[in-house]
PLY file of the C-alpha trace (Angstrom):
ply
format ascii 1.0
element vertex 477
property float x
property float y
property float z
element edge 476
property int vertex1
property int vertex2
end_header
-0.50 4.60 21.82
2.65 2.65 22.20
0.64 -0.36 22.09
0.55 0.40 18.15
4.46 0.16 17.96
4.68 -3.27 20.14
7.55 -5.56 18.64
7.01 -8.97 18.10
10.73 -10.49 19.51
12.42 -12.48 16.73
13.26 -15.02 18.83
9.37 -16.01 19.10
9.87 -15.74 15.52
12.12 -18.00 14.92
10.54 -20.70 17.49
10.18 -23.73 15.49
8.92 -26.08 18.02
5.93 -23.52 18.99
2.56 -24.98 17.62
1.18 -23.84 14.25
4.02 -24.17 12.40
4.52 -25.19 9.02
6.90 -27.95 7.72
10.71 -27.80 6.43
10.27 -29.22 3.23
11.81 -27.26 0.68
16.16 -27.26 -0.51
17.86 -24.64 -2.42
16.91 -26.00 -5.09
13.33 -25.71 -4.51
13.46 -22.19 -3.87
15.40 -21.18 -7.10
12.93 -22.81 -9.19
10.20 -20.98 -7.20
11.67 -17.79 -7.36
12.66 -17.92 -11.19
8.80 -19.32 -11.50
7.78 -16.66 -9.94
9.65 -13.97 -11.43
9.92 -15.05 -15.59
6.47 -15.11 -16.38
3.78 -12.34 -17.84
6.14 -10.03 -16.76
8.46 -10.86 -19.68
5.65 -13.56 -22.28
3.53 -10.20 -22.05
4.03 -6.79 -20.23
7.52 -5.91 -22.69
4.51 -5.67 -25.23
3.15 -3.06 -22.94
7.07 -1.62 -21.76
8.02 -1.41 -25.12
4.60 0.67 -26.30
5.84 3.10 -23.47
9.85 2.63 -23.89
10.42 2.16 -27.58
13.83 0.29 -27.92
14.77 1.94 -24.72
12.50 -1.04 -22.79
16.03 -2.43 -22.68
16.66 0.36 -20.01
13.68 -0.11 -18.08
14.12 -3.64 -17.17
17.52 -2.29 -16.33
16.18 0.35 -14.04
13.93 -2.38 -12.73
16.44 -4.82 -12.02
18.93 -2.54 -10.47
15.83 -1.60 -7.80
15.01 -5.00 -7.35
18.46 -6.59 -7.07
18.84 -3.67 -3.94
15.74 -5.30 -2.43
16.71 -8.38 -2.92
20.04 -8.26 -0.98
17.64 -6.74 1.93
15.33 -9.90 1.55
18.54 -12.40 1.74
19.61 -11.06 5.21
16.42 -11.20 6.82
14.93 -14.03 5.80
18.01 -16.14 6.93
18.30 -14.13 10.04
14.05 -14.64 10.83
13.59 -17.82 8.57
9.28 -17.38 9.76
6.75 -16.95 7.14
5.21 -13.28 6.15
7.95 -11.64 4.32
7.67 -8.15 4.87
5.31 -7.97 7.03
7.05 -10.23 9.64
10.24 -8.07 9.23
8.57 -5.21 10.26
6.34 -6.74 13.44
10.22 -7.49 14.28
11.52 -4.26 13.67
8.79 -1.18 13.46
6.11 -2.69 15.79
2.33 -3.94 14.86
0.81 -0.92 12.92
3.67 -0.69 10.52
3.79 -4.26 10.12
-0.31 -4.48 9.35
0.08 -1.24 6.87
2.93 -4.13 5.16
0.46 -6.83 5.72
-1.99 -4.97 4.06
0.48 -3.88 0.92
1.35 -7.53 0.46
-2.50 -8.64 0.61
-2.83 -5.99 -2.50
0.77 -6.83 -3.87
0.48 -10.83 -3.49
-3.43 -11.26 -4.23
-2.76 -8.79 -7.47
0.11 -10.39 -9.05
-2.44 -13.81 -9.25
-4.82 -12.24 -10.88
-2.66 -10.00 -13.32
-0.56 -13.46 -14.57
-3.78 -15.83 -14.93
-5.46 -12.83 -17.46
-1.62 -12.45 -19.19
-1.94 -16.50 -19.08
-5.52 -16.20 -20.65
-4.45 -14.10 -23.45
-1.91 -16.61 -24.37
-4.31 -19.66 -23.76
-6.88 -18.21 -25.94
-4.76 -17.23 -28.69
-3.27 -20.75 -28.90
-6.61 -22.05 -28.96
-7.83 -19.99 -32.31
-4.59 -20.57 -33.73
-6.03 -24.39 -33.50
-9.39 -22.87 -34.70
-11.06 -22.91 -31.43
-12.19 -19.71 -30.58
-13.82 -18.62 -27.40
-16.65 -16.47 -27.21
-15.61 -12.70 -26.26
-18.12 -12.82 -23.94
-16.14 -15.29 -21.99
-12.48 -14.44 -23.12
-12.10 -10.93 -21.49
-13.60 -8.74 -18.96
-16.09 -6.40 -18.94
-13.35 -3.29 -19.83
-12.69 -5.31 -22.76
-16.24 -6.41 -23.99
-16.64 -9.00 -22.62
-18.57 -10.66 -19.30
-16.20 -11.99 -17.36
-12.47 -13.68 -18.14
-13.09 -17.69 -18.08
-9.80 -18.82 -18.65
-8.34 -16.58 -15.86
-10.87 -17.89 -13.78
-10.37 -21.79 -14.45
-6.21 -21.73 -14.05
-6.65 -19.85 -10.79
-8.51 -22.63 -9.88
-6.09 -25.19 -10.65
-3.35 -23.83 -9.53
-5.38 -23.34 -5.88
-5.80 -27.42 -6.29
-2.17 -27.69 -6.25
-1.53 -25.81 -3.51
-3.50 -27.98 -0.76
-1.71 -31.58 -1.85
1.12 -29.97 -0.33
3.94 -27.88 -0.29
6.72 -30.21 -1.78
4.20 -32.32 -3.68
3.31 -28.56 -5.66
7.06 -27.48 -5.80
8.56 -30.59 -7.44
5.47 -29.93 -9.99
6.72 -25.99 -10.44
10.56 -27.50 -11.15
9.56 -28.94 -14.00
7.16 -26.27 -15.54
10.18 -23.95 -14.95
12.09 -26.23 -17.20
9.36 -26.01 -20.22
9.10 -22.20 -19.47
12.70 -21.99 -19.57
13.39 -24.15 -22.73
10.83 -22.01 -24.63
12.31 -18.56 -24.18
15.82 -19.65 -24.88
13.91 -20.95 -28.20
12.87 -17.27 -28.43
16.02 -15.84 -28.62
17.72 -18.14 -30.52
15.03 -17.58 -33.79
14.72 -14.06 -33.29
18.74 -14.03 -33.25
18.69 -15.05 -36.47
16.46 -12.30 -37.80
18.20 -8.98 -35.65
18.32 -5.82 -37.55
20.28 -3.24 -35.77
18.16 -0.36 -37.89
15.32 -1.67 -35.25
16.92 0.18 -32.35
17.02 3.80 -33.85
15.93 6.32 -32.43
16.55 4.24 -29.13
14.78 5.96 -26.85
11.77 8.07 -28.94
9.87 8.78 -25.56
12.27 10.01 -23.32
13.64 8.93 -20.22
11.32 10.32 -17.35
7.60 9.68 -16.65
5.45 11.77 -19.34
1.65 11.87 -20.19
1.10 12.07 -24.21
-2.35 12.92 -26.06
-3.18 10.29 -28.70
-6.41 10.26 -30.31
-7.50 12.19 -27.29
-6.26 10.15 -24.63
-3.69 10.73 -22.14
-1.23 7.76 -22.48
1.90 7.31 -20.13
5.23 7.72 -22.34
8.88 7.08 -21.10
11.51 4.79 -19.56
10.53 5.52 -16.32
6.67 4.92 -16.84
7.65 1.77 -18.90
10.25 0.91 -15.70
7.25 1.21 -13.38
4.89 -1.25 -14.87
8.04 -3.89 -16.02
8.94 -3.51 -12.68
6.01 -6.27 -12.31
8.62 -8.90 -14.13
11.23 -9.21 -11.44
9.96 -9.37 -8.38
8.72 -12.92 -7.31
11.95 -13.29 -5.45
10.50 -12.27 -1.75
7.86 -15.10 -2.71
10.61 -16.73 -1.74
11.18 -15.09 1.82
7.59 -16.33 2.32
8.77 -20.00 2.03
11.23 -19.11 4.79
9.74 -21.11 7.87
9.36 -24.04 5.35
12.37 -24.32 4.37
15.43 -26.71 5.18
18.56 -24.93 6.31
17.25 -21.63 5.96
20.44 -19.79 7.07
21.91 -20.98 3.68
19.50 -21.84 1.23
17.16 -18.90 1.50
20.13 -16.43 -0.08
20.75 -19.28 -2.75
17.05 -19.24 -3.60
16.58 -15.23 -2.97
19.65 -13.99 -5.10
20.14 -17.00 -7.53
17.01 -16.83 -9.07
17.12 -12.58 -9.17
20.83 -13.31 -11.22
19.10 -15.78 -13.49
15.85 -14.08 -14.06
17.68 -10.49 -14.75
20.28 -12.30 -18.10
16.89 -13.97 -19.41
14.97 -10.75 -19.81
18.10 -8.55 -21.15
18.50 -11.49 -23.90
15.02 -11.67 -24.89
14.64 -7.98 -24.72
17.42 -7.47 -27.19
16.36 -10.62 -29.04
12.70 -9.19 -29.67
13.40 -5.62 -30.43
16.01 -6.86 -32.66
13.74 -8.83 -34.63
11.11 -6.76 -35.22
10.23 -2.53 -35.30
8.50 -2.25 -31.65
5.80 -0.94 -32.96
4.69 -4.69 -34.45
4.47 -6.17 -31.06
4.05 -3.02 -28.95
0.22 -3.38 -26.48
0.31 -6.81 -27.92
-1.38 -9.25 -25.60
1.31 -12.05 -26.90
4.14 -10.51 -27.95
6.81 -12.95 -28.20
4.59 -15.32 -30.15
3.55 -12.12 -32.21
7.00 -11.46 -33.12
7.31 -14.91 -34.71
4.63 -15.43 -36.55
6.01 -12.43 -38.35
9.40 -13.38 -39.12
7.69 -16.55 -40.33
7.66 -19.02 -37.37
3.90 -19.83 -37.26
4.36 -23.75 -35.91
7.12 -22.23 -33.42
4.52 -19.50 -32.18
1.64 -21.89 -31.94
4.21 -23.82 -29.62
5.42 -21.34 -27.66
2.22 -19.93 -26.82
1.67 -23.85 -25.58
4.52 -23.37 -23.52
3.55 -20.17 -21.73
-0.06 -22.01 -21.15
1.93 -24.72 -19.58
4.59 -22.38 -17.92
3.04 -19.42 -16.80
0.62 -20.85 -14.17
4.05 -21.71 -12.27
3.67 -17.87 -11.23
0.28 -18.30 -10.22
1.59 -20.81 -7.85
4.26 -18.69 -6.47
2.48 -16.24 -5.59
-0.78 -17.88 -4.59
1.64 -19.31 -2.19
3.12 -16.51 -0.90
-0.19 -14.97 -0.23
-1.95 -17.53 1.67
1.00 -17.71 4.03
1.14 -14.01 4.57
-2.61 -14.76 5.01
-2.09 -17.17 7.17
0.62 -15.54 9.37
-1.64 -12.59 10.17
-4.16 -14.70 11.01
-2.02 -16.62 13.49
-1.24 -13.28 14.74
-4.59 -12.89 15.37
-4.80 -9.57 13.04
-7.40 -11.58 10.81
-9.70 -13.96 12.11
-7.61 -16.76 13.48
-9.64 -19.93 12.03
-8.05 -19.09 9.06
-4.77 -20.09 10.28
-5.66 -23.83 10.51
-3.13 -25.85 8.85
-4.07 -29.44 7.39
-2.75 -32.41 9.23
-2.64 -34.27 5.91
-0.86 -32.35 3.59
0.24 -29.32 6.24
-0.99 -26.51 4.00
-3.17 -24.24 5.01
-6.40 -24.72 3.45
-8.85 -23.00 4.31
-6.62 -19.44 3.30
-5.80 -20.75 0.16
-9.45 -20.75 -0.84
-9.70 -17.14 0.70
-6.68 -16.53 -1.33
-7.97 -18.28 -4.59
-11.32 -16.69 -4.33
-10.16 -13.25 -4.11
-7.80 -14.02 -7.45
-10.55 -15.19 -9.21
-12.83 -12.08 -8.99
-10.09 -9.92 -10.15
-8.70 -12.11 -12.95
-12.28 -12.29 -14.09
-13.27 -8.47 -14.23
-10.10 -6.06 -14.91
-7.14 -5.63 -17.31
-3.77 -6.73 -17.35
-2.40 -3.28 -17.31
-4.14 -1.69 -14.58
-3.99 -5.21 -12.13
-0.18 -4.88 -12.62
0.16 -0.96 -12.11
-1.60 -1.77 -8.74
0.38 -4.68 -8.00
3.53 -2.76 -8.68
2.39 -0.22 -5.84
1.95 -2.75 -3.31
5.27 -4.45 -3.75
7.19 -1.14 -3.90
5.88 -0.31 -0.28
6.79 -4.02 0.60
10.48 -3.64 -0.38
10.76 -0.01 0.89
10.18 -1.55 4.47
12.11 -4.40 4.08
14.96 -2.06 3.60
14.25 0.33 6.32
14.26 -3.36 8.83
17.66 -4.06 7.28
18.92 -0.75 8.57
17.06 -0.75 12.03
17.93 -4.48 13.11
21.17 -3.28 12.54
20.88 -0.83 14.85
18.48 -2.56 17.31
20.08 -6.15 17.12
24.02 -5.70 16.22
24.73 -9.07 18.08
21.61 -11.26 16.53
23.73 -13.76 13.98
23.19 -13.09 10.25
23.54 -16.44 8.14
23.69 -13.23 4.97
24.86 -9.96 5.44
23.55 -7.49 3.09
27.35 -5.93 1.76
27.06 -2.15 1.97
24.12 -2.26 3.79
23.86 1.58 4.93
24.13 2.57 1.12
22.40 -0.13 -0.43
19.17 -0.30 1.05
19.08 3.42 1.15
19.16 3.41 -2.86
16.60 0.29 -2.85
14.24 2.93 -0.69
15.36 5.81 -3.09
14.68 3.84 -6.20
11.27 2.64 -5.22
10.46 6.21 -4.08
10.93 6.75 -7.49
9.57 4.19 -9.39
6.10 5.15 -7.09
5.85 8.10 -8.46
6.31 7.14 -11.97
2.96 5.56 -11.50
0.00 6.82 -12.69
-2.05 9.23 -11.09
-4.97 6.84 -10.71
-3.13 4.00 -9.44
-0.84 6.07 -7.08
-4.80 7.06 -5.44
-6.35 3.78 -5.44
-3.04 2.67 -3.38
-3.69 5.36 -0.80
-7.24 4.57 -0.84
-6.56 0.79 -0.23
-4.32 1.78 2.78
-6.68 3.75 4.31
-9.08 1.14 4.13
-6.25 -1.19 5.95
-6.12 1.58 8.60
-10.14 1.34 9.26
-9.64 -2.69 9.56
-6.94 -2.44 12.02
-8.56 -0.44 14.06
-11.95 -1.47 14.42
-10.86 -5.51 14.28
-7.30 -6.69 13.82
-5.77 -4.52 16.62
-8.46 -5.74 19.51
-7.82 -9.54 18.38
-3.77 -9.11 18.18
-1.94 -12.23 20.02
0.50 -10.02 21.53
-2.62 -7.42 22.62
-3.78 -10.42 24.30
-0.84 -11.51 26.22
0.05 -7.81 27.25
-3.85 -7.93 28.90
-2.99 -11.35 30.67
0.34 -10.62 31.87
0 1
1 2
2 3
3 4
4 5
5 6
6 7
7 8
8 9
9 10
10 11
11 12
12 13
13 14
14 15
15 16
16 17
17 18
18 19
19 20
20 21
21 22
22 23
23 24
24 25
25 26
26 27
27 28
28 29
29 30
30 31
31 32
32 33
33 34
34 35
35 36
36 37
37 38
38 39
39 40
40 41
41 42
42 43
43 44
44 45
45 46
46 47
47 48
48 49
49 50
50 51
51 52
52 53
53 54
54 55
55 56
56 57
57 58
58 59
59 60
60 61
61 62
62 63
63 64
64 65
65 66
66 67
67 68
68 69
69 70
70 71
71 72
72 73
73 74
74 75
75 76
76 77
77 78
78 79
79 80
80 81
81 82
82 83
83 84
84 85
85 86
86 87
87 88
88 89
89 90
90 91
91 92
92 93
93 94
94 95
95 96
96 97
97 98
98 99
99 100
100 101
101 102
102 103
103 104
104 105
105 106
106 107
107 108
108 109
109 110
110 111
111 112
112 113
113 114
114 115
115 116
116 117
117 118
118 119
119 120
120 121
121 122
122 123
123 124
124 125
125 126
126 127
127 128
128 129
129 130
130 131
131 132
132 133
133 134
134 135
135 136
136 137
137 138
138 139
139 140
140 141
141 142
142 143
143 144
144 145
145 146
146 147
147 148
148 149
149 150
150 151
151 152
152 153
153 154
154 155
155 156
156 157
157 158
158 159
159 160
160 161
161 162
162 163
163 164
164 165
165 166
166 167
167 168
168 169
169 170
170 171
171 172
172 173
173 174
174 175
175 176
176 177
177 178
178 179
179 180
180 181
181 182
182 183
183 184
184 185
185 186
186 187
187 188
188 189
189 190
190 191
191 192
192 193
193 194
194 195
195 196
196 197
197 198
198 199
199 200
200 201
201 202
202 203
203 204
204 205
205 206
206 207
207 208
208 209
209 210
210 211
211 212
212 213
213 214
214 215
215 216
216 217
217 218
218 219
219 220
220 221
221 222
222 223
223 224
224 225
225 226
226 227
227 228
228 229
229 230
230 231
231 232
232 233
233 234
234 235
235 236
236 237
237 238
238 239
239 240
240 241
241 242
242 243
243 244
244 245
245 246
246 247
247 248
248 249
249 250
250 251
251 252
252 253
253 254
254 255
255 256
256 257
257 258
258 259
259 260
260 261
261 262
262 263
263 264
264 265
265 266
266 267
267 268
268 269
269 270
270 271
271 272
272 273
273 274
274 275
275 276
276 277
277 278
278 279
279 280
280 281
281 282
282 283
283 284
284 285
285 286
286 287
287 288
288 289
289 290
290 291
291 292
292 293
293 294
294 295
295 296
296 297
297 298
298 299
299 300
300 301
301 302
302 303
303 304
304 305
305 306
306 307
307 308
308 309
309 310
310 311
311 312
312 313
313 314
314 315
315 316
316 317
317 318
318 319
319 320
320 321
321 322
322 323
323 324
324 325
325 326
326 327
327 328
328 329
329 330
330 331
331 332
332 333
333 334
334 335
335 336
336 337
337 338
338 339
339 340
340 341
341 342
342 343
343 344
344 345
345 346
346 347
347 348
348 349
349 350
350 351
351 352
352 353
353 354
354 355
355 356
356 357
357 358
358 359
359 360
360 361
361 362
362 363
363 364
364 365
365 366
366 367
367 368
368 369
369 370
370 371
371 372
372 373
373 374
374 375
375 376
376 377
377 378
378 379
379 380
380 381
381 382
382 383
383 384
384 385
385 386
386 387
387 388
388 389
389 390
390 391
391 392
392 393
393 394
394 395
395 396
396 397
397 398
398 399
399 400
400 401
401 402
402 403
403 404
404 405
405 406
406 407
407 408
408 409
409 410
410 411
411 412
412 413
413 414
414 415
415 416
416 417
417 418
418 419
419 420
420 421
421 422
422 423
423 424
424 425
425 426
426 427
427 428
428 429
429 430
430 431
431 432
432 433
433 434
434 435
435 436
436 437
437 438
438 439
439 440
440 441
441 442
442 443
443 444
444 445
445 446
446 447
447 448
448 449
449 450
450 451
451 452
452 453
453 454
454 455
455 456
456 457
457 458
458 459
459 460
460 461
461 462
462 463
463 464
464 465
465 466
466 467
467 468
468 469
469 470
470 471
471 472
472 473
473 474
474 475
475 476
């Protein structure tokens, strides 16, 4: 039994010269722009349609509530990915600090978490991408426009930028980051264009009543239907638009002085990411009653075509088609090298840990990783992909915490490039707060979690713990 609670030692970890490792590549500046890629995406272009169905005015507050979690978490993230600058997140911070089973229940959050959050942006991306195209009078068959809970057959467009975004990935790490700087920019340029028209069209009377649902996690009957009310329930499905900053923790091992540049990246790009949303949040209430743009599937460029900005609409939904796939790419690559650690753990199969001499990517899991995207991005909503992905990450961040407080138990002496300040109370209320934002879930998704990990529990033990590396070298020792 204490086989399932084996640590793997950090400084194995943190072994740069062992083989199978991936190359430094990647500055401070690199990892900003991936983590605000990451993070300012369908999260904010799409889901405040959803928060602010939920929220009212009061979405303001969620993506406060949100933030506040997050920016806890993130702090936790800064001091251990400088102090274990190794690929796998999470899931390596707990292998390090909680032993293998904890770290494969991680794993196997991250795999739902990282996998998810591909598949929830490219159908938030499609949405945009096929409005823009019928407001150039293309339009798409439904059949090929939405999924089969919509009416449709299957989502193309979700589908196609998956699969260009998986291109990217295996030129190469650098070659695909320099590429995400600059689709930042656009991304960026287009929501400060947001707030600056809606600005000019803010009506105060939009925010009252402020908060017409409440602030805790209610269920309300409409036509029949039991619909989640409140700034709780809206704070646990915007929780989707900040994180994207432990895709950055994945980027650890390839990264160039990691001791500094991984807290740059980490808490520079949660700063940026959490003023951008506040502004547009204000900005698009402002302009219009939430119940306009409210379950929109393109809010933002809803809002201005009705204050009278067709052309600008037409062009930021251009932008988000040009933007948004930077998230894609964030995550895409923080799951194939949480994929790809595992594997060269030997918890999944270990072929798919073989790294290409050419570009030094690894390959062959960011088809696995592409793949898997694609099936969900073609077949289910935006709403219930991000509910789900929202459960994984919480679970993710709740251990990432609990390692903060343990190393600093179990490794006082090990040197800390970041320090986490107020540790003992801040990672505490980053645990608290996703306790809480769990259980603000709905019912369904809080199951099909539990039912996932399970699932994870039957893999582990019938495969992943037999072919474990450190299983292995315990037998041969």
């Amino acid at each position: 039994m204490s086989d399932l609670f084996r640590r793997k030692p950090i400084d194995t970890l943190i072994d740069h010269t062992a083989p199978d490792r991936l190359r430094r590549s990647l500055s401070a500046w690199h990892l900003v722009l991936l983590g605000v890629g990451a993070i300012v995406g369908t999260g904010i272009y799409t889901l405040i349609g959803v928060g602010a169905e939920r929220a009212g005015p009061a979405v303001m507050i969620a993506f406060v509530v949100a933030g506040l979690v997050c920016a806890f978490a993130a702090l936790a993230y800064a001091e251990l990915a400088t102090m274990m600058p190794a690929s796998g997140s999470a899931y390596t911070y707990a292998y390090a600090s909680m032993g293998e089973l904890p770290a494969w229940i991680i794993g196997w959050a991250l795999i739902l978490e990282y996998t998810v959050v591909g598949s929830a942006v490219a159908v938030g991306w499609s949405g945009y991408a096929v409005g823009f195209l019928q407001s150039v009078g293309v339009d798409l068959p439904t059949a090929l426009a939405v999924g089969p809970q919509q009416g449709g057959l299957v989502n193309l467009p979700a589908i196609a930028i998956i699969g260009v975004v998986a291109g990217l990935l295996m030129i190469g790490t650098r070659e695909s980051a320099t590429v995400n700087g600059w689709l930042v920019l656009i991304k960026l340029t287009a929501l400060a264009a947001f707030i600056v028209i809606a600005l000019l069209h803010f009506n105060i009377v939009n925010f009252d009543p402020f908060m017409p649902y409440g602030f805790p996690a209610t269920t309300t009957i409409i036509d029949g239907e039991a619909v989640p009310r409140g700034v709780m329930s809206a704070a646990a499905i915007t929780f989707f638009a900040f994180y994207g900053f432990d895709a950055v923790s994945t980027a650890a091992e390839e990264t160039k002085d990691p001791g500094k540049n991984l807290s740059i990246g980490i808490i520079g790009s949660m700063l940026i990411c959490t003023l951008i949303y506040l502004a547009v949040c204000a900005a698009a209430v402002g302009a219009m009653p939430f119940t306009e743009f409210a379950g929109s599937g393109e809010p933002l460029a809803h809002i201005l075509r009705g204050i009278g900005y067709e052309g600008v609409a037409s062009a930021l939904g251009l932008a988000v088609i040009i933007g948004i796939p930077t998230v894609i790419l964030a995550f895409m690559f923080g799951q194939s090298r949480i994929f790809f650690v595992m594997a060269r753990d030997g918890l999944l199969p270990r072929q798919l840990a073989a790294i290409d001499k050419k570009s030094g990517a690894p390959v062959a899991m960011t088809v696995v990783t592409a793949v898997v995207c694609a099936i969900i991005a073609g077949l289910v909503p935006l709403e219930d992909i991000a509910a789900l992905a929202n459960a994984g990450t919480l679970a993710a961040f709740i251990a990432t915490a609990a390692a903060v407080l343990i190393l600093r138990r179990t490794e006082p002496n090990r040197e800390r490039p970041f320090r986490t300040p107020l540790a003992f109370i801040v990672c505490p209320l980053a645990i608290l707060g996703c306790l809480y934002l769990f259980a603000s879930l709905e019912a369904r998704t809080q199951q099909f979690f539990f039912i996932w990990m399970a699932a994870g529990l039957v893999v582990y033990f019938v495969f992943s713990r037999g072919g474990s590396v450190l299983s292995k070298q315990k037998k041969g020792a």
